[in-house]
C-alpha positions as CSV (number, residue, x, y, z in Angstrom):
1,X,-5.2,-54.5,-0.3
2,X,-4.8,-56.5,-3.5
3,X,-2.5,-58.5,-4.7
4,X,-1.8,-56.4,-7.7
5,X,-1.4,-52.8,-5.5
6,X,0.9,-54.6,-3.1
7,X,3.6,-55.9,-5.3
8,X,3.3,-52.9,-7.3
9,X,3.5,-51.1,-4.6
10,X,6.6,-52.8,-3.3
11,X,8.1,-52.5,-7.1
12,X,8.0,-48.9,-7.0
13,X,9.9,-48.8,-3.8
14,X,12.4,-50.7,-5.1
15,X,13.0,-48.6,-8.0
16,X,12.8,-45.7,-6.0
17,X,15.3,-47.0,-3.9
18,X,17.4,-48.1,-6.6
19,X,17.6,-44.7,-7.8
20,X,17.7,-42.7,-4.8
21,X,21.0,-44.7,-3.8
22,X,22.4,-44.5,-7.6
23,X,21.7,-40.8,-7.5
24,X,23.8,-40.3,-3.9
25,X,26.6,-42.2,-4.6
26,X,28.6,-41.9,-7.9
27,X,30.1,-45.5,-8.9
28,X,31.3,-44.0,-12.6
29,X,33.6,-41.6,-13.6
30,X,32.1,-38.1,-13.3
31,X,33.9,-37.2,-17.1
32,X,32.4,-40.3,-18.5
33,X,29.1,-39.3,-17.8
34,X,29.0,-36.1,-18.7
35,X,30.6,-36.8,-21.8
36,X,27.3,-39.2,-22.2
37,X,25.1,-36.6,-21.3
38,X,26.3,-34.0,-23.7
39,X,26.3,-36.4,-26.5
40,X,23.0,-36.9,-25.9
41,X,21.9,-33.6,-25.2
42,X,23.4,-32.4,-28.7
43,X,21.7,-35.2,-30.7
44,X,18.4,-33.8,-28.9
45,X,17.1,-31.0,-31.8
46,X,16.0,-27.7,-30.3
47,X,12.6,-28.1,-31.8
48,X,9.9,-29.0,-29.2
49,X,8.7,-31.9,-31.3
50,X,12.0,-33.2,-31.9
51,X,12.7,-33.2,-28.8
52,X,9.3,-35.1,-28.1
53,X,10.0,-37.4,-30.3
54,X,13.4,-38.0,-29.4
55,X,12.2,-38.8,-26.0
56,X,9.0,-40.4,-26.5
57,X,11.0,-43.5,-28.8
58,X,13.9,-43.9,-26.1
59,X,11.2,-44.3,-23.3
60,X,9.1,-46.3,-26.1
61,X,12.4,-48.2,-26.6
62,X,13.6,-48.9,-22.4
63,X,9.7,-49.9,-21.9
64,X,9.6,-52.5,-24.5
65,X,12.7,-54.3,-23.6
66,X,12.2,-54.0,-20.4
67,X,8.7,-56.4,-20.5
68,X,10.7,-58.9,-22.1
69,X,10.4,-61.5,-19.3
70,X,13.9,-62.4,-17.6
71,X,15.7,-59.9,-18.8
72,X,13.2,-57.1,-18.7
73,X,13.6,-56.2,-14.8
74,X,17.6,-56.4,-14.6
75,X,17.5,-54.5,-17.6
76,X,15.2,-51.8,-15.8
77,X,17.3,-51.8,-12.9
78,X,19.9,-50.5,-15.2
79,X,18.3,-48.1,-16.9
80,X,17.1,-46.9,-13.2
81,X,20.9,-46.9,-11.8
82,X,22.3,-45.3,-14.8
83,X,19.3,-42.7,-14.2
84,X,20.6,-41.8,-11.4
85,X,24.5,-41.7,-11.9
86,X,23.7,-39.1,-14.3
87,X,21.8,-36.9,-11.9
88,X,24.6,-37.5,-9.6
89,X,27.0,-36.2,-12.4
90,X,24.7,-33.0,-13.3
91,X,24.3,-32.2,-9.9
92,X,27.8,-31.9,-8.7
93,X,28.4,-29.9,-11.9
């Protein structure tokens, strides 16, 4: 295998391990997050393209800061982790 597809490979574990594990456990308040989420989710327009756009620039946003080298993985990690305390928080609701 090649260099390349291995540590990719073991990079995508991580992250899916990162999130698995933030989505199972809740660390943060339940009501802080939902209170997130809904703030979020009302900025969101109902129109299809807003909402395309809306989601396309944060993702546009997370995966240009997050190829900054040094503080582009921890930053990742972060944005994977509070991924998955929101899940946590929708789900139990």
């Amino acid at each position: 295998m090649n260099e390349f597809w291995k540590y990719s490979l073991i990079l995508l574990m991580v992250e899916v391990v990162i999130f698995v594990l933030s989505a199972s456990f809740g660390v943060l308040p339940l009501n802080f997050l939902l209170n997130q989420f809904n703030q979020i989710e009302n900025k969101i327009s109902n129109s299809l393209l807003g909402n395309f756009l809306a989601i396309y620039t944060n993702n546009l946003r997370v995966d240009l800061i997050s190829s900054i080298p040094i503080i582009g993985p921890p930053f990742m990690a972060f944005v994977i982790f509070m991924t998955g305390q929101v899940v946590y928080a929708v789900a139990l609701t």
